[in-house]
PyMOL commands that place a pseudoatom at each C-alpha (Angstrom):
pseudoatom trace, name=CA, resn=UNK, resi=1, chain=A, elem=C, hetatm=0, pos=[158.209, 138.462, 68.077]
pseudoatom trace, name=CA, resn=UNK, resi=2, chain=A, elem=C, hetatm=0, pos=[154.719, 137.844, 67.171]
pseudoatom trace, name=CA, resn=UNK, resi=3, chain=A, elem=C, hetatm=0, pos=[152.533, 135.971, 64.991]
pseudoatom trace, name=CA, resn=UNK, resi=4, chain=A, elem=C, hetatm=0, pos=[150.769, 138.799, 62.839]
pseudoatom trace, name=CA, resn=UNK, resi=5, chain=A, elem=C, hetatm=0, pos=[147.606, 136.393, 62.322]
pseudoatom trace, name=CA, resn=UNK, resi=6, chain=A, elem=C, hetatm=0, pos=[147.166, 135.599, 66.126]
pseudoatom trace, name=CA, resn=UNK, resi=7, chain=A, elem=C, hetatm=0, pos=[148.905, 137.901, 67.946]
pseudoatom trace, name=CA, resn=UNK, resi=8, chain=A, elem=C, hetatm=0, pos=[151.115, 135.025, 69.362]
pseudoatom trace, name=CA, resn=UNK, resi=9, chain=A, elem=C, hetatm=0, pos=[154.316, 133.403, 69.094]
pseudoatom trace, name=CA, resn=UNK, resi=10, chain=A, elem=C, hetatm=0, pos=[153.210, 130.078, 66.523]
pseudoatom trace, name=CA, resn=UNK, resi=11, chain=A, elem=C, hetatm=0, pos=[155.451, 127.253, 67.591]
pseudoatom trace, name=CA, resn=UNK, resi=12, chain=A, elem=C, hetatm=0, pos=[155.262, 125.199, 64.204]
pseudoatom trace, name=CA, resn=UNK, resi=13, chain=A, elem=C, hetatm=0, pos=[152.275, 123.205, 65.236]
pseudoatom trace, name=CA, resn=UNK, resi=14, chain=A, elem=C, hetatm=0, pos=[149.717, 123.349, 62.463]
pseudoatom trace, name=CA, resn=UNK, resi=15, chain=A, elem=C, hetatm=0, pos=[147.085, 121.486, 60.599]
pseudoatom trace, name=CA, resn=UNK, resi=16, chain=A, elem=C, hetatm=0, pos=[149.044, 121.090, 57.381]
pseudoatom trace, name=CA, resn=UNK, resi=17, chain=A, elem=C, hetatm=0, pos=[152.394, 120.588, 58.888]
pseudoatom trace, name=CA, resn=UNK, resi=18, chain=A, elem=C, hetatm=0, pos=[155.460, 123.000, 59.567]
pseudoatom trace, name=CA, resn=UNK, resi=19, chain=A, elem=C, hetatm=0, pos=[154.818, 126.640, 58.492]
pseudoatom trace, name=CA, resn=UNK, resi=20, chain=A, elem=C, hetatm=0, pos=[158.369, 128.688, 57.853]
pseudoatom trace, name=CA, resn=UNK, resi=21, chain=A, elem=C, hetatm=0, pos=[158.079, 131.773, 59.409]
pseudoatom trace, name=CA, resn=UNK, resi=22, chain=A, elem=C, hetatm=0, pos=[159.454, 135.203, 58.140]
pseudoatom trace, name=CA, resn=UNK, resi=23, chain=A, elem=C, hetatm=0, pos=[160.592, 138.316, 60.192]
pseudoatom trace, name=CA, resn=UNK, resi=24, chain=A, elem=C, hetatm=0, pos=[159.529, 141.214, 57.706]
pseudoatom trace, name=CA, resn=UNK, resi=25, chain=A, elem=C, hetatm=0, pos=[161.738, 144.488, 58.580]
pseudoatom trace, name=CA, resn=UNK, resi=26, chain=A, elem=C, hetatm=0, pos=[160.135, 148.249, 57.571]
pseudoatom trace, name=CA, resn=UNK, resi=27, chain=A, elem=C, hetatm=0, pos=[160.943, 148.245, 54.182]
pseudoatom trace, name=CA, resn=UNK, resi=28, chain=A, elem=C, hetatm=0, pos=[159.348, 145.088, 53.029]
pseudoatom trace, name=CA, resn=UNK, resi=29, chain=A, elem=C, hetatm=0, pos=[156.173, 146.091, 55.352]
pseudoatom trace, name=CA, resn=UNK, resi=30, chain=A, elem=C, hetatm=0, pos=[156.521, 149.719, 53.567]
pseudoatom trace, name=CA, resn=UNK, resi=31, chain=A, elem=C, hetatm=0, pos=[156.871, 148.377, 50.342]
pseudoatom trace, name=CA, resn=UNK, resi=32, chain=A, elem=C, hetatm=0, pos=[153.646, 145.477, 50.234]
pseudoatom trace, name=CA, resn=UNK, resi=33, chain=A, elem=C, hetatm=0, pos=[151.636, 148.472, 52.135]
pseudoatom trace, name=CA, resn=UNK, resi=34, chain=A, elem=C, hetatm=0, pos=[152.474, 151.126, 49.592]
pseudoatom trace, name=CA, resn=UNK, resi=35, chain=A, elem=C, hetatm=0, pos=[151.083, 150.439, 45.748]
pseudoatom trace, name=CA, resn=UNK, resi=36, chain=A, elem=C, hetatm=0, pos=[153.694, 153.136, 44.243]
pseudoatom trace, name=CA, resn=UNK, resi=37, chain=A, elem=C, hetatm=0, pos=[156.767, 151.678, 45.587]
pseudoatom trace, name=CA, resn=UNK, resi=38, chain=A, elem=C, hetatm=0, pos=[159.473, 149.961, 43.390]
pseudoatom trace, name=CA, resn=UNK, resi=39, chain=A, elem=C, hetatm=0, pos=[159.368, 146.879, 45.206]
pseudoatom trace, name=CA, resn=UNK, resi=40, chain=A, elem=C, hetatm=0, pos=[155.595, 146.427, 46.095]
pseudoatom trace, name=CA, resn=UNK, resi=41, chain=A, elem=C, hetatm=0, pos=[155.228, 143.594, 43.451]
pseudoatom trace, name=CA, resn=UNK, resi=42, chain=A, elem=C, hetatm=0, pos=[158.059, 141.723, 45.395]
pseudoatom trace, name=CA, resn=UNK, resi=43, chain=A, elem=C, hetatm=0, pos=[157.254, 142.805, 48.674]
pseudoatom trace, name=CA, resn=UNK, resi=44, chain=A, elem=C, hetatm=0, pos=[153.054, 142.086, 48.559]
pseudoatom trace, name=CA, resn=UNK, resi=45, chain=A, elem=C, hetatm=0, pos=[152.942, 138.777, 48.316]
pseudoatom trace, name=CA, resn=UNK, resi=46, chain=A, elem=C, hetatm=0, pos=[155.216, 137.770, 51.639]
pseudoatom trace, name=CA, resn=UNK, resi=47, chain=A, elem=C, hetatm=0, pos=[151.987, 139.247, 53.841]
pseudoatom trace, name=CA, resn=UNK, resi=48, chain=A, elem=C, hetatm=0, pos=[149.543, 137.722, 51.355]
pseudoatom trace, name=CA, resn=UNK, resi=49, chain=A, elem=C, hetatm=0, pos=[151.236, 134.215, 52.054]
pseudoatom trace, name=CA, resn=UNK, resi=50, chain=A, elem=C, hetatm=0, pos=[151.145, 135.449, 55.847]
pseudoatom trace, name=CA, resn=UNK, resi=51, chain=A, elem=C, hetatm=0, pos=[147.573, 136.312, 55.692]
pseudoatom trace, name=CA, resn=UNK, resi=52, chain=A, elem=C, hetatm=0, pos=[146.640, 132.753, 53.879]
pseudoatom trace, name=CA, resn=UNK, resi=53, chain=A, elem=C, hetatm=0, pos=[148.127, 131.053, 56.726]
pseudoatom trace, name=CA, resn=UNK, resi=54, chain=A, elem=C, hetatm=0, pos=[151.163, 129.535, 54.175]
pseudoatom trace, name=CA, resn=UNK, resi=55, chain=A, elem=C, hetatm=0, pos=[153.708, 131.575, 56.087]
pseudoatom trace, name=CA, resn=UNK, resi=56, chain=A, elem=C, hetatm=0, pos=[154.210, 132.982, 59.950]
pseudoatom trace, name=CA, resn=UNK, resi=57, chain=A, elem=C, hetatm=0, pos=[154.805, 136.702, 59.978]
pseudoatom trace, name=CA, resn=UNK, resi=58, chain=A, elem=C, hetatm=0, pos=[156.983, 138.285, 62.245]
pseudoatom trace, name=CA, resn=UNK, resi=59, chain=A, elem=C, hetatm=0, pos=[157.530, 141.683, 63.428]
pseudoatom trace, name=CA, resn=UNK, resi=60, chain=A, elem=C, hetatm=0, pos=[159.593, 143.026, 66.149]
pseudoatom trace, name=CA, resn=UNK, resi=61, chain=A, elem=C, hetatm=0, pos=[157.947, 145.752, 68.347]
pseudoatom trace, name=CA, resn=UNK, resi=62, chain=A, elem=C, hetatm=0, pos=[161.040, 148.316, 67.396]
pseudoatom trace, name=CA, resn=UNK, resi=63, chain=A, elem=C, hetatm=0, pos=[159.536, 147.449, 63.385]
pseudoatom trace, name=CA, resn=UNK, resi=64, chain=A, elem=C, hetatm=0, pos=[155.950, 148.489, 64.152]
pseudoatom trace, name=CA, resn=UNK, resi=65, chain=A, elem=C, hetatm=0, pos=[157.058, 151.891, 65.669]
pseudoatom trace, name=CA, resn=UNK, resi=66, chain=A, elem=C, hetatm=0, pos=[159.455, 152.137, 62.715]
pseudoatom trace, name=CA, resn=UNK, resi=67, chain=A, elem=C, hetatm=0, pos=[156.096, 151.670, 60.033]
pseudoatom trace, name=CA, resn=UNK, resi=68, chain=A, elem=C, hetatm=0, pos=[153.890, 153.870, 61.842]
pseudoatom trace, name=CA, resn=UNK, resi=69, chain=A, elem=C, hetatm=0, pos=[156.739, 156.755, 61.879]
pseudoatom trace, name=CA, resn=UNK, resi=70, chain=A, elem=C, hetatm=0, pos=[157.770, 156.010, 58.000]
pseudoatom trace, name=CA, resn=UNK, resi=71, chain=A, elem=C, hetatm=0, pos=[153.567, 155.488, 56.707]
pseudoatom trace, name=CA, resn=UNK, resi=72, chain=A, elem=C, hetatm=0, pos=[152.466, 159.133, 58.413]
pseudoatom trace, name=CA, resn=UNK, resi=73, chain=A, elem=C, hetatm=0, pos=[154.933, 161.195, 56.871]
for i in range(1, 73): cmd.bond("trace and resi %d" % i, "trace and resi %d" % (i + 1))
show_as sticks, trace
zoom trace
């Protein structure tokens, strides 16, 4: 699994201390990623933590296949 800010596996050493890290599945990707969904108010601010650098993201390869196949429908 990968870190989805560096592309590498983050091994709790940071600046600010320990960062938790979160394995996001399809349908929390699909829901942050898609504005109509039920759950994109829930599901939107996991990769905004992520992308702040609060949170590690991580995504298995099998995940990333499963996103592109579900987003182009």
């Amino acid at each position: 699994m990968t870190d989805l800010l560096h592309g590498h596996l983050d091994r709790n050493a940071t600046e600010g201390g320990v960062r938790t890290r979160v394995v996001l599945d399809t349908s929390v990707l699909v829901a942050a990623m898609v504005e109509g969904h039920s759950f994109h108010a829930v599901a939107l601010p996991w990769l905004q933590r992520i992308q702040q650098g609060t949170e590690v993201g991580l995504v298995a390869a099998h995940t990333v296949a499963e996103l592109y196949v579900v987003l182009t429908r």
